[in-house]
C-alpha positions as semicolon CSV with decimal commas, in nm:
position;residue;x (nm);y (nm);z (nm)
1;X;27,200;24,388;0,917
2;X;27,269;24,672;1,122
3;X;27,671;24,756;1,097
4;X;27,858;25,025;1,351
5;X;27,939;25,355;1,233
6;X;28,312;25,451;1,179
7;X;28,207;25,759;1,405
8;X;28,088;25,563;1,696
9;X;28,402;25,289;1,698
10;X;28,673;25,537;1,574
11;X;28,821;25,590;1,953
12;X;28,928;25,236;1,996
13;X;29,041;25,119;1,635
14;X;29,438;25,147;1,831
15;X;29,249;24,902;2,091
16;X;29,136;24,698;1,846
17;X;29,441;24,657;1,666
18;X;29,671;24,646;1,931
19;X;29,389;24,352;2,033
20;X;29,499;24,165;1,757
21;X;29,910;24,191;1,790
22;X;29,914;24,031;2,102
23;X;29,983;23,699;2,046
24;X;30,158;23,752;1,704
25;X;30,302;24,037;1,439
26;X;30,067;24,079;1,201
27;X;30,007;24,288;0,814
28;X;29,723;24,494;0,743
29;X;29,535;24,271;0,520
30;X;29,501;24,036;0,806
31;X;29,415;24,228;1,107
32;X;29,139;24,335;0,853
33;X;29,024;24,027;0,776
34;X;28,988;23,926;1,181
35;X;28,814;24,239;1,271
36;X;28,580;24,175;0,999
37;X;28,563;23,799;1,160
38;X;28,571;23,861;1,483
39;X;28,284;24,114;1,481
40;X;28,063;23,899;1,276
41;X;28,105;24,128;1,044
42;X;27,949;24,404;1,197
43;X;28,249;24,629;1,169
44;X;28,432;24,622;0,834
45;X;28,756;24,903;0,921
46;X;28,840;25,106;0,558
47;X;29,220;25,050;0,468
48;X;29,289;25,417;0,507
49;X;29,129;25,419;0,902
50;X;29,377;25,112;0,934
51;X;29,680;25,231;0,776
52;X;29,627;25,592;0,953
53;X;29,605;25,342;1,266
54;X;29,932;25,209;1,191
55;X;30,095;25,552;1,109
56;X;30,011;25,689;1,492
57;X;30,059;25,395;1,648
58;X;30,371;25,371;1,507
59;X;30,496;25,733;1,573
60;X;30,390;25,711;1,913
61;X;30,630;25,366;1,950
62;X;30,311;25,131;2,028
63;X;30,417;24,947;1,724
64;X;30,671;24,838;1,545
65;X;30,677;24,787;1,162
66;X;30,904;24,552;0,955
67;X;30,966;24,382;0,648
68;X;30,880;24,011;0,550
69;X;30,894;23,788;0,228
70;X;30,533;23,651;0,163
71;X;30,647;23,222;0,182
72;X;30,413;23,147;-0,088
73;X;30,432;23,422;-0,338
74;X;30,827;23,534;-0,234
75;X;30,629;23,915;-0,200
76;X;30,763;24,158;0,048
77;X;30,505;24,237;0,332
78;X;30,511;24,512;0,612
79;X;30,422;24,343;0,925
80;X;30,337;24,515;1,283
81;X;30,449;24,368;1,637
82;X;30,306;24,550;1,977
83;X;30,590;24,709;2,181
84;X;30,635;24,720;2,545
85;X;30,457;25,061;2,522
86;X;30,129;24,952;2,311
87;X;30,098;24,731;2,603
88;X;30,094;24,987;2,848
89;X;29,853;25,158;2,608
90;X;29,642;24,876;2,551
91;X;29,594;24,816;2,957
92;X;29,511;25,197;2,981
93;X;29,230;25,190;2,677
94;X;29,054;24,884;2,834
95;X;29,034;25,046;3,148
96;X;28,904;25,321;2,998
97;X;28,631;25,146;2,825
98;X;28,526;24,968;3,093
99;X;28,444;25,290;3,261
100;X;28,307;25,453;2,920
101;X;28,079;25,155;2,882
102;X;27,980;25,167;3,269
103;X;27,883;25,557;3,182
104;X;27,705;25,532;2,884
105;X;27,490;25,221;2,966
106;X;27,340;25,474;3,251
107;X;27,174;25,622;2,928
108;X;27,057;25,273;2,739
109;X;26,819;25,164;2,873
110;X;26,498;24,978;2,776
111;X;26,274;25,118;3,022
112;X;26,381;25,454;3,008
113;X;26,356;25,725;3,324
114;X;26,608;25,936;3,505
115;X;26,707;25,828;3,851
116;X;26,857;26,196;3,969
């Protein structure tokens, strides 16, 4: 199975994440268990990508972190919520994919051939 390259998806791991707080605060282990889901598995994110995610996200207020006892094991567990500004941010990366991906599918092609 053919899996995507940290190098090609590493501009929109914040999108990703910031995806997945949405609807609901959320800890590491399990925003890394959805994007594993969610992509069918095609893109498994290292811990150190995600928690170097949460770091800048965090430091540039997109994110908020806090503290949460685990209900079945009574275990403390740092949980992320999107601010008002990762919102903002989120808006602004889609846009910008939407015009990345309308850019580089000019150079995908099946057929091949320039057009200029």
């Amino acid at each position: 199975m053919i899996t995507i390259s940290s190098d090609v998806i590493r501009g929109y791991n914040d999108t990703i994440i910031l995806y997945l707080l949405l609807e609901k605060p959320s800890y590491g282990y399990e925003i890394s268990k959805q994007i594993k889901c969610l992509s069918d598995e095609k893109y498994i994110i290292k811990e150190t990508t995600l928690y170097s995610a949460f770091n800048r996200m965090e430091k540039n207020s997109y994110i908020e972190s806090f503290q949460n006892e685990d209900v079945a094991g009574g275990k403390r567990r740092t949980y992320y919520r999107i601010t008002d500004a990762g919102r903002q941010y989120y808006q602004e990366k889609c846009e910008e994919w939407m015009l990345t991906k309308e850019v580089i599918e000019k150079f995908i092609t099946e057929s091949g051939g320039l057009t200029c």
